[in-house]
C-alpha positions, 0 to 999 in steps of 0.5 A: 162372499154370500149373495146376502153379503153381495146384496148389500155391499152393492146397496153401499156402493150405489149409498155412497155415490148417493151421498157423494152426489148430494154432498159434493158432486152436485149443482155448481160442482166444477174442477175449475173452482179449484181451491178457490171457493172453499169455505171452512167452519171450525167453530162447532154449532156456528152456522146452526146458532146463526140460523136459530138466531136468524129464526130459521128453525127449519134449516137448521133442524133440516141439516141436523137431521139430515147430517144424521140421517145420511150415514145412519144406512153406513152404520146399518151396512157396517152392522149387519156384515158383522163385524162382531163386537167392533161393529159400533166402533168400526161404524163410527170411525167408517162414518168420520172418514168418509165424512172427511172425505166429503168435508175435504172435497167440499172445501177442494171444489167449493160445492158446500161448507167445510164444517166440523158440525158435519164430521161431528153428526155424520159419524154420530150418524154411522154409529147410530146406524150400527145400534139401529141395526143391532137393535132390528137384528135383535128383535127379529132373532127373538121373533123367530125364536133365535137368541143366540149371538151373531158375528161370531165366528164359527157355525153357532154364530153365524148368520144365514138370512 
């Protein structure tokens, strides 16, 4: 594994605690309320047309983008390990399983709302995140006067920033 390789995966490992740390291991987190305050939201956009409904337009933009925002850096790390053509599809499905992982455990421990707006988004966010990162990826490659493919496999391909 390159150090470049190296680099990031530690960026994800410190991201994902992170995340896991706001999502589920947060302020009101205790093994003791096992399986006993777990909320659960199967009806997508509910609680964001109660809160639209309510007038709360700050919350509730506030969590979209947030939902978004959390797991685009997943689709960004996904992307730049090139992952060759699959990178989006490996982003979007890396995004979803992770957020059933948060979503679950939330339920579990009773930390925030199991909700299917949240699977929806967060995977929405990871695969924007491989886009975000192809799109940055191309734009310096042309800067530097590089077009040639990346994530490929072989020297022609491969990346050594």
């Amino acid at each position: 594994m390159r150090s470049r390789d190296k680099i990031l995966t530690a960026c994800l490992v410190l991201y994902l605690m992170a995340l896991f740390r706001v999502t589920v291991f947060r302020s009101g987190f205790s093994p003791e309320h096992f399986l006993e305050t777990g909320i659960l939201n199967l009806i997508p956009l509910r609680y964001y047309f109660i809160m639209l409904r309510n007038g709360d337009w700050w919350p509730s933009l506030y969590l979209l983008g947030g939902n978004i925002a959390w797991f685009v850096p997943l689709g960004m790390y996904m992307g730049a390990m090139g992952l060759a053509g699959r990178r989006n599809v490996l982003a979007g499905a890396a995004g979803l399983g992770i957020s059933l992982v948060i979503e679950s455990l939330q339920f579990v421990f009773g930390t925030g709302y199991a909700d299917l707006d949240d699977l929806l988004l967060n995977t929405l966010g990871a695969w924007l995140g491989a886009f975000l990162e192809q799109y940055l990826e191309k734009r310096l490659r042309n800067r530097r006067g590089n077009p040639g493919k990346t994530g490929e496999k072989g020297e022609a391909g491969r990346r050594d920033n």
